[in-house]
C-alpha positions in Angstrom: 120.5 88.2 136.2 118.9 88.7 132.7 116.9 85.8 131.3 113.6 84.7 130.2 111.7 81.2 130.7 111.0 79.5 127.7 108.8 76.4 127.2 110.6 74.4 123.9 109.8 77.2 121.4 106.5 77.9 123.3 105.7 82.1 123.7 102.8 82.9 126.1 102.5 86.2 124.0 102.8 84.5 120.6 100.1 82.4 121.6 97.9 84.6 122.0 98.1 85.5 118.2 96.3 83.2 116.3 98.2 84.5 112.5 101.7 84.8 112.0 103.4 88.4 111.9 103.9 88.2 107.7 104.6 86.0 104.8 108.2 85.2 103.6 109.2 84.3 100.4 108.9 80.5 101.0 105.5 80.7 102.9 103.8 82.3 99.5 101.4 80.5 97.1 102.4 79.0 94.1 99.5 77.7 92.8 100.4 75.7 89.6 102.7 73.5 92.7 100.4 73.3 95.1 99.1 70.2 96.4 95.5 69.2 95.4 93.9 67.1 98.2 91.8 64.1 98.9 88.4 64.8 99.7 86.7 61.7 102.2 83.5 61.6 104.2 84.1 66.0 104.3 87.6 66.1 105.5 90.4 67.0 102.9 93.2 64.8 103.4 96.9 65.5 102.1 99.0 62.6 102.5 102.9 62.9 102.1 106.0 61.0 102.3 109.8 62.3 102.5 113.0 60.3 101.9 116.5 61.4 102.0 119.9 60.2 102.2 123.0 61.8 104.1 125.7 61.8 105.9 127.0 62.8 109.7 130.6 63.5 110.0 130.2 63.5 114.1 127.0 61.1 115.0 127.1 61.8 118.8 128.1 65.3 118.7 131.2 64.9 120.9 134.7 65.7 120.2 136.6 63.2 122.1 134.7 60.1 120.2 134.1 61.0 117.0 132.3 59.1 114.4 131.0 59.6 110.9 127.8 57.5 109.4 125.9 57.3 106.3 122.2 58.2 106.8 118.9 56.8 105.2 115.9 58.7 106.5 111.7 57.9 105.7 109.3 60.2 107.1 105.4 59.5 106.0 103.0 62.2 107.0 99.0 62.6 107.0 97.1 65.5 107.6 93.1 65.5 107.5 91.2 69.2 107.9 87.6 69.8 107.9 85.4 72.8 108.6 81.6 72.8 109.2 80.3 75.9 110.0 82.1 77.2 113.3 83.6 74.0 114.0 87.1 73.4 112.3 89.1 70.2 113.3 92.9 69.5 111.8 94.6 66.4 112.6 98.7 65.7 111.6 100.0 61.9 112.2 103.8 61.9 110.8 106.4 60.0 111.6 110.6 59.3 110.8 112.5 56.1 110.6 116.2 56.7 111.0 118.8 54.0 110.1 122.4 54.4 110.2 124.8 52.5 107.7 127.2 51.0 110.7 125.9 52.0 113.4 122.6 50.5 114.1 122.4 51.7 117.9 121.6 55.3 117.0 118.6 54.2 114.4 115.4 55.7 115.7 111.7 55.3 115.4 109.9 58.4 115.7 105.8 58.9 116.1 104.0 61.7 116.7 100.1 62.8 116.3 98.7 66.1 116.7 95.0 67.3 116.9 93.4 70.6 116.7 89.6 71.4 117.5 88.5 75.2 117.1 84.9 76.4 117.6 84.0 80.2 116.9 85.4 83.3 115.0 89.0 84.3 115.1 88.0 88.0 114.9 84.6 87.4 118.3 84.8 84.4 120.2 87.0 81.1 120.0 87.5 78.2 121.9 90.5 75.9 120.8 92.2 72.9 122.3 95.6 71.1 120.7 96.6 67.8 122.0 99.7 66.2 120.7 101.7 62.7 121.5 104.9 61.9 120.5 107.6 59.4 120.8 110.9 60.2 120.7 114.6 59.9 120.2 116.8 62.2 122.1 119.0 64.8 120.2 122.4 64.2 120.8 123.3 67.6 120.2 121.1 68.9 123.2 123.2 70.3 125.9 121.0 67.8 128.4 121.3 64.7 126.3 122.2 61.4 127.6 126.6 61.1 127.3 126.6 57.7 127.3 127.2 56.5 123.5 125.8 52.7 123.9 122.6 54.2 124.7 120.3 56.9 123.3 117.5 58.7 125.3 113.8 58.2 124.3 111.0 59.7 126.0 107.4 59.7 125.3 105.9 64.0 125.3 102.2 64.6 126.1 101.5 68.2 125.4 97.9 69.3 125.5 96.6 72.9 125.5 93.2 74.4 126.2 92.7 78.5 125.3 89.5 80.9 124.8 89.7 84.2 123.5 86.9 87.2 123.4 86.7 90.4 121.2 85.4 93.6 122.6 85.5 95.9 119.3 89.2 96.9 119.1 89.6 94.9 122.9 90.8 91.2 123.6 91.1 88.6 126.1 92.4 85.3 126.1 93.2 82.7 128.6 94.8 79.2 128.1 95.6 75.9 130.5 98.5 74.1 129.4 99.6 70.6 131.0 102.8 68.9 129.3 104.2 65.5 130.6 107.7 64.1 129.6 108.6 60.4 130.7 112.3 58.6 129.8 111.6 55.6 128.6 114.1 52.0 130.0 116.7 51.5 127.5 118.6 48.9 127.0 122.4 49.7 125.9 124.8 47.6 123.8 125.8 45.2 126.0 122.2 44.7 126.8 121.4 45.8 130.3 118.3 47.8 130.6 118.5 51.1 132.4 116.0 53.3 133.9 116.2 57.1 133.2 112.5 58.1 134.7 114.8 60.1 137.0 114.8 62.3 133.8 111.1 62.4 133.8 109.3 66.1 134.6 105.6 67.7 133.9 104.6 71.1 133.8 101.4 73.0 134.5 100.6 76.3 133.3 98.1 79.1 133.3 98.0 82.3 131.4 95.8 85.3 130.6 96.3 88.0 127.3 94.7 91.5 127.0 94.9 92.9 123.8 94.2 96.5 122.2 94.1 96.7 118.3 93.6 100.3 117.8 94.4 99.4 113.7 94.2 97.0 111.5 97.6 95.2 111.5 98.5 96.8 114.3 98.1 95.3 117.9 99.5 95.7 121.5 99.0 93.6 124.7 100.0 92.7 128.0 100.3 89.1 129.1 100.7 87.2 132.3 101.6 83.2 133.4 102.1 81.2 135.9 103.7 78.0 136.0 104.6 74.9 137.9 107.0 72.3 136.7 108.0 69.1 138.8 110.9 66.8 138.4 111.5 63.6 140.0 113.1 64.3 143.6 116.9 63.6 144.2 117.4 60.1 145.8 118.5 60.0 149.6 120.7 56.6 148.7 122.3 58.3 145.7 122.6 62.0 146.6 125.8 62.3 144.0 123.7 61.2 141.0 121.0 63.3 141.7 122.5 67.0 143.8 119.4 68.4 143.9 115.4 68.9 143.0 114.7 70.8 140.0 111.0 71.3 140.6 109.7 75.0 140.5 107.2 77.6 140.7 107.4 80.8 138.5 105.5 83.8 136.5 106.0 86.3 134.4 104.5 89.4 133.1 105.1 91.2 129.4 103.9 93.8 127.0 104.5 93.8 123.5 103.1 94.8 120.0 102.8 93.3 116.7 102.4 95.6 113.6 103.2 95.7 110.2 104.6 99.0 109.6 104.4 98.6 105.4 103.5 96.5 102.8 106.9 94.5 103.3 107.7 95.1 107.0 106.6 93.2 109.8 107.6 93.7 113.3 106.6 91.6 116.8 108.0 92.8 119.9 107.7 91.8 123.6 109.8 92.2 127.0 108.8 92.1 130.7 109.8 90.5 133.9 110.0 86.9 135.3 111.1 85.0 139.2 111.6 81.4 139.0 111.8 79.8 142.3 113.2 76.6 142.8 111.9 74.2 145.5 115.8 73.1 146.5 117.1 75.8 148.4 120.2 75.0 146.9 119.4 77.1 143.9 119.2 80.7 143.9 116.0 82.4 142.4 115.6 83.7 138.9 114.6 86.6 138.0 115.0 89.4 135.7 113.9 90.7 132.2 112.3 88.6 129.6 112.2 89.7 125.6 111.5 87.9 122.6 112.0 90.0 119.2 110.8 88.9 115.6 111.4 91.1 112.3 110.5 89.6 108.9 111.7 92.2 105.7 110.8 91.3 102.5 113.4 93.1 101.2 112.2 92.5 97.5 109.4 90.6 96.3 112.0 87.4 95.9 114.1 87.8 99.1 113.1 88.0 102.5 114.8 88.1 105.7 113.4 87.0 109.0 115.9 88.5 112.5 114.5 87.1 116.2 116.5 87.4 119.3 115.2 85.9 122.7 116.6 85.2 126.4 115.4 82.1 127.9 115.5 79.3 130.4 114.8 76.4 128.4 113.5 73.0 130.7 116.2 70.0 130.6 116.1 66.6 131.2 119.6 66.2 132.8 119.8 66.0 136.6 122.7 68.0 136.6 121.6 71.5 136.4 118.0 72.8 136.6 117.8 75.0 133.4 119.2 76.4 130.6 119.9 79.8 130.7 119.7 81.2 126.8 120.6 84.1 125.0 120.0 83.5 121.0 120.1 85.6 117.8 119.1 83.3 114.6 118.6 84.9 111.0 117.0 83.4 108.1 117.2 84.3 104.5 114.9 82.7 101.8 115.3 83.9 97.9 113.0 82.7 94.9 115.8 82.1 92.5 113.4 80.7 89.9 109.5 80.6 90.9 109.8 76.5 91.8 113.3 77.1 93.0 114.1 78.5 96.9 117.0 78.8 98.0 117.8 79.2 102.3 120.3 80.1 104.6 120.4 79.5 108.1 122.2 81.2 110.8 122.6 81.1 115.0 124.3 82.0 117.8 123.5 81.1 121.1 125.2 81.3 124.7 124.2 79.3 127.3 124.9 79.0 131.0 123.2 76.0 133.2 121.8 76.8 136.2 123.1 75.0 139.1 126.4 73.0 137.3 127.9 72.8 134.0 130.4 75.5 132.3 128.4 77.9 129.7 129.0 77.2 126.6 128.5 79.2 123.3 126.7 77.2 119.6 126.8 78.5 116.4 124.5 76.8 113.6 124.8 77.7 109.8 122.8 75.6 107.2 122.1 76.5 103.6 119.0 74.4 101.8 117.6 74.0 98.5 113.5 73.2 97.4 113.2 72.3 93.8 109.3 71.8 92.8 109.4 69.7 90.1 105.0 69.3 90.0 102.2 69.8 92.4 103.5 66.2 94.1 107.1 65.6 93.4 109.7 68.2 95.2 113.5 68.2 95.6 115.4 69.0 98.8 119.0 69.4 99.7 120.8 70.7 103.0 124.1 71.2 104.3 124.3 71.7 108.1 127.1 73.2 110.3 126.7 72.9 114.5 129.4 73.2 116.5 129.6 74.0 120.5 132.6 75.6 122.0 133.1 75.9 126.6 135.2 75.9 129.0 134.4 72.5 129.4 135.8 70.0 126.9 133.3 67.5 127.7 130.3 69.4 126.0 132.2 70.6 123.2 131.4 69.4 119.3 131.8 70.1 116.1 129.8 68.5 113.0 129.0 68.3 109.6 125.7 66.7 108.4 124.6 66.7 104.3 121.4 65.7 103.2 119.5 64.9 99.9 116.1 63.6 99.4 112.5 64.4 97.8 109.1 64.4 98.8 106.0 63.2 97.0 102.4 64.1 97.7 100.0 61.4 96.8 
């Protein structure tokens, strides 16, 4: 069996680089747009707010009850920085309030705070810890997602994050705690009865350690290790049909990689090793095999780049019908400057999955294309039109949708 574990987008090896492998097209400064910020008490503050209107030709992302809805999305934003000598503190409170034209069930509420204290030198020694809340609305596009359509999922995510790093010369270490808790909020559905999902609820504990070896500059290659514990809530003796079995788990897994950037518009990060998952339920058969995770960004001229990553994974899930999500994706991205306030995107992704434990594997393909028109340093114009659609075995987890969105953002 070939797969990887995957926590969200989490990468034990990526963490342990504190810079990303290049700069695309849209990542690039453009100084006569960008923001100027608010300076309080030290800290420069950049507060934002988006608003867009759209449209969802399949709102619960199923095929056998289909329906379309206008959409009218606000999402405020606030983030503070400061720095004072070694010290450097960044804190991001955003939120998005959803409403739907007709169908006021699937509106949404969604908070979420993160904070970011760093002491030391990125290039000697550093200590950092990242602590971020949020509360949620579940996707209903997620493979795991609640099916029932008068209710939607919401779930508070506690995700905190504790690493130190050392430099010997061209030598490195790090070594990080991570603790992440995920707790189903009672919902109550259209008729009004309230219903209890904490049987989605799970936590995970993790420890990991990176060596590191930059014999040049830009170039880098390492080895790193994890271990990890996640817990689920155990299967119910009175209901054993709801529940078939415990999802809890102990695992680990070992890589090597290397980041480098080969030229001036060429950047490459690379890593593969081995992982065994073992479940507590001896129901499940144990996991284990290769892990990779590839990235590429090519900046193919200065106005066009083009970012490739491919991964096998094991993705967490909040359904108690299968105890993860195996994953085998490919996703492109293209960005071109078309004028130098104008980017233009498209999207791509494939991705087969197979459940471990139930469920038929099923195969989703995204597409999106997306516009960013920056009119001034504070206004900016954004349009998207998305494509998701999931095809299986299984008729039950199949969809197809369409969502278009336009909207602006303005930087006070």
């Amino acid at each position: 069996m070939l797969i990887a574990v995957a926590l969200g987008s989490y990468s034990s090896a990526a963490a342990a680089q504190d810079d990303v492998i290049g700069q695309s097209v849209r990542d690039r400064a453009r100084t006569q747009f960008a923001p100027v910020p608010v300076y309080l008490s030290g800290f420069q503050i950049r507060p934002s707010i988006e608003a867009d209107i759209g449209y969802d030709d399949n709102i619960y992302a199923r095929n056998d009850i289909r329906r379309d809805d206008g959409i009218v999305t606000v999402s405020p934003e606030l983030n503070a920085q400061r720095n004072v000598g070694r010290f450097d503190f960044d804190l991001t409170l955003d939120s998005e309030h959803r409403r739907y034209f007709d169908t006021s069930s699937e509106n949404a509420d969604n908070f979420r705070g993160i904070a970011r204290a760093g002491y030391g030198e990125r290039n000697d020694t550093r200590a950092d810890l990242r602590v971020s809340y949020a509360i949620q609305s579940e996707d209903r596009s997620r493979i795991d997602s609640i099916s029932d359509t008068s209710v939607r999922g919401r779930f508070e995510d506690l995700d905190a994050d504790l690493s130190a790093s050392q430099r010997f010369g061209p030598f490195g270490v790090r070594g990080n705690l991570r603790y992440r808790d995920v707790d189903y909020l009672d919902r109550r559905n259209t008729s009004g009865e309230l219903i209890d999902f904490s049987f989605r609820d799970f936590s995970i504990h993790e420890a990991g350690a990176t060596l590191s070896y930059a014999p040049y500059q830009n170039s880098e290659i390492f080895v790193a290790g994890r271990y990890e514990r996640r817990d689920f809530v155990e299967p119910d003796p009175a209901n054993p049909n709801a529940y078939p079995f415990d999802r809890s788990a102990d695992g680990f897994r070992v890589e090597a990689g290397f980041r480098q950037q080969v030229s001036a518009l060429l950047f490459l990060r690379m890593q593969a090793g081995y992982l065994r998952y073992k479940f507590d339920d001896p129901q499940l058969q144990t996991v284990s095999g290769l892990a990779f995770d590839a990235e590429v960004l090519w900046n193919v001229t200065p106005l066009t780049s083009i970012e490739i990553r491919a991964q096998r994974a094991l993705d967490e899930n909040a359904s108690p019908d299968f105890a993860g999500n195996r994953r085998t994706e490919l996703a492109a991205r293209v960005d071109h400057e078309l004028l130098r306030n104008l980017i233009l995107t498209a999207d791509a992704r494939i991705s087969h999955s197979s459940p471990v434990g139930g469920q038929s594997s099923s195969t989703r393909y995204d597409g999106a294309l997306g516009a960013e028109y920056l009119v001034s340093r504070r206004f900016r114009l954004l349009a998207s039109a998305h494509h998701e659609q999931r095809s299986s075995n299984d008729s039950n987890i199949e969809f197809s949708r369409n969502i278009v969105r336009a909207g602006l953002r303005f930087v006070f």
